[in-house]
C-alpha positions in Angstrom: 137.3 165.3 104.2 138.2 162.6 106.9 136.1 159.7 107.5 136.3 158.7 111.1 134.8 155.2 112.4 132.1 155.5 114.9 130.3 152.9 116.9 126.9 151.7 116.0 125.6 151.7 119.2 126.7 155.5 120.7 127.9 156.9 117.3 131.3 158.1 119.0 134.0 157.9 117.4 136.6 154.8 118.0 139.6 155.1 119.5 142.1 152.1 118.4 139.0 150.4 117.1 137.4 150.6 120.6 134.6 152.4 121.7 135.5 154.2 124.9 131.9 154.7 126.0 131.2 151.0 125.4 134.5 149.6 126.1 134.0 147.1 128.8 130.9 145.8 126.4 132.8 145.8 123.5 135.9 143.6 125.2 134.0 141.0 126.5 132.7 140.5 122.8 135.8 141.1 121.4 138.0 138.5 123.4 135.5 136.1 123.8 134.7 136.0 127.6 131.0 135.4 128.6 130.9 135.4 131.7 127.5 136.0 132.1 126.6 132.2 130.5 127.1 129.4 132.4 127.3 125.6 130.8 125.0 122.8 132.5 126.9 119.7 131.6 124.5 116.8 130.6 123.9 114.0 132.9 124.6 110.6 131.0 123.1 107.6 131.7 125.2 104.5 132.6 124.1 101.7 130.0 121.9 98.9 131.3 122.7 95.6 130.2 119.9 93.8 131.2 117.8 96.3 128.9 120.5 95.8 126.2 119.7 92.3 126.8 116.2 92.1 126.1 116.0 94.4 123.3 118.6 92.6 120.7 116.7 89.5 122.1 113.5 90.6 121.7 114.5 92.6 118.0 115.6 89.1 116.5 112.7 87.0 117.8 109.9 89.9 116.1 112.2 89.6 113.1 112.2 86.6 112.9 108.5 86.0 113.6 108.0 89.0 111.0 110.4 87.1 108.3 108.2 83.6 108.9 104.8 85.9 108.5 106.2 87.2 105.3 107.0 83.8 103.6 103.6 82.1 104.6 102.2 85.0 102.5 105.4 85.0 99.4 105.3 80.9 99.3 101.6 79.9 100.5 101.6 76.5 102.2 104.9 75.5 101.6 106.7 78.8 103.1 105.0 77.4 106.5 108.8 76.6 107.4 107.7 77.2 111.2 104.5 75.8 111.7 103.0 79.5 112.0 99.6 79.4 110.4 98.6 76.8 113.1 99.0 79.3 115.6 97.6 82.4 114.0 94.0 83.3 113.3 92.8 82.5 110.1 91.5 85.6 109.5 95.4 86.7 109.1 96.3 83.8 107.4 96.3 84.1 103.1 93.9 82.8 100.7 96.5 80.2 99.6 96.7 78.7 103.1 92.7 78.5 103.5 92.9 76.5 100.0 95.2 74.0 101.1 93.3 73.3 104.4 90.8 72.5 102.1 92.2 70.1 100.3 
């Protein structure tokens, strides 16, 4: 008994591990051309300095504002290294900074 290789699309047998029903198919896969799909290239955008600008601007002064925020609420009055809580609401402002306006 002599097992033969067929192809799993047409279940003929293969000739030189080809299919010659499905041979052009089968060669394109085989070799790697596709011509059928075609590539769009991406379109990149040119970088924008003045929006560069204001971002690492604007990213340090909300840090910074954030950072100030944080220590009036870690160190009460004396974290106030900025002068903040005059500026803010006091509804925002903690317990410890209502106390010493108190006082």
């Amino acid at each position: 008994m002599t097992l033969v290789a067929v192809c799993p699309r047409c279940c003929t047998p293969l000739v030189d591990s080809m299919c010659p029903q499905c041979e052009p198919e089968t060669e394109h896969f085989a070799y790697g051309h596709f011509d059928a799909v075609r590539t769009v290239q991406k379109r990149g955008r040119k970088p924008n300095f003045f929006r560069l600008l204001v971002g690492v601007v604007g990213g340090g002064l909300l840090g910074i504002f954030i950072g100030a925020y944080a220590l009036l609420w870690l160190r009460g009055a004396e974290g106030d290294i900025l002068g903040i809580a005059r500026w803010l609401p006091e509804s925002i402002l903690p317990p410890a900074i209502h106390a010493a306006d108190r006082n």
